[in-house]
C-alpha positions, 0 to 999 in steps of 0.5 A, a space after each residue: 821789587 815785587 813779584 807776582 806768581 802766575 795764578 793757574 787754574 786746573 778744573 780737574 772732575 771730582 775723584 770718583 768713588 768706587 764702593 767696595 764690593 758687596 760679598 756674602 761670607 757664610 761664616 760658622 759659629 765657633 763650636 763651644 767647649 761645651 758642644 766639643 765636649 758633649 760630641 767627644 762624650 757621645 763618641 766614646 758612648 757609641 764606641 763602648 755602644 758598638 763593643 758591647 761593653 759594659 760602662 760605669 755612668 758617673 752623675 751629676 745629681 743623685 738618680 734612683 731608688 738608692 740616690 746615687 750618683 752613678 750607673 751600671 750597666 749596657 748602653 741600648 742607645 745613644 741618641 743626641 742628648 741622652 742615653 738608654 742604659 739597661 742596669 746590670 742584674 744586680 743592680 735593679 730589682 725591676 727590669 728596664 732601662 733607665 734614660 740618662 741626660 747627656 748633660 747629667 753625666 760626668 764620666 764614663 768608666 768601660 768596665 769590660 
């Protein structure tokens, strides 16, 4: 015995396709161990800036007539980047200040 399935035909339209929207996301550069450590840094500057305190800059390279590798004395500025730094009287012979790379320094010791 045989026996035969009736044939069925669906003409169904083709799924449609529905595009993901387009959305603009604005997304922010994580911020590098770097940049949160040079924001802290000029931070703690402004802080001893503002108190008048008197700070040891600690250096990366030998810097002055003595080659050493820290500073002493009262911040006059501290801009994005660098500091001014007037030396102690006992420091420097000659009167002025001294500009200072941000990224040259390694620590900040407040003396008073």
């Amino acid at each position: 015995m045989n026996v035969t399935a009736p044939e069925v035909r669906v003409d169904a339209p083709p799924p449609a396709i529905i595009p993901a929207p387009v959305v603009k996301v604005d997304v922010d550069s994580p911020e590098t161990a770097d940049a949160i450590s040079m924001n802290s840094l000029r931070k703690e500057l402004e802080r001893c800036m503002k108190n008048q305190k008197a700070v040891e800059v600690i250096l990366s390279v030998d810097w002055g007539a003595q080659s050493r590798r820290y500073r002493f004395g009262n911040l006059v500025r501290v801009e994005d980047g660098i500091i001014e730094l007037k030396p102690a009287p006992s420091e420097e012979a000659v009167p002025g200040s001294v500009i200072i790379p941000m990224n040259r320094i390694v620590a900040v010791i407040p003396t008073s």
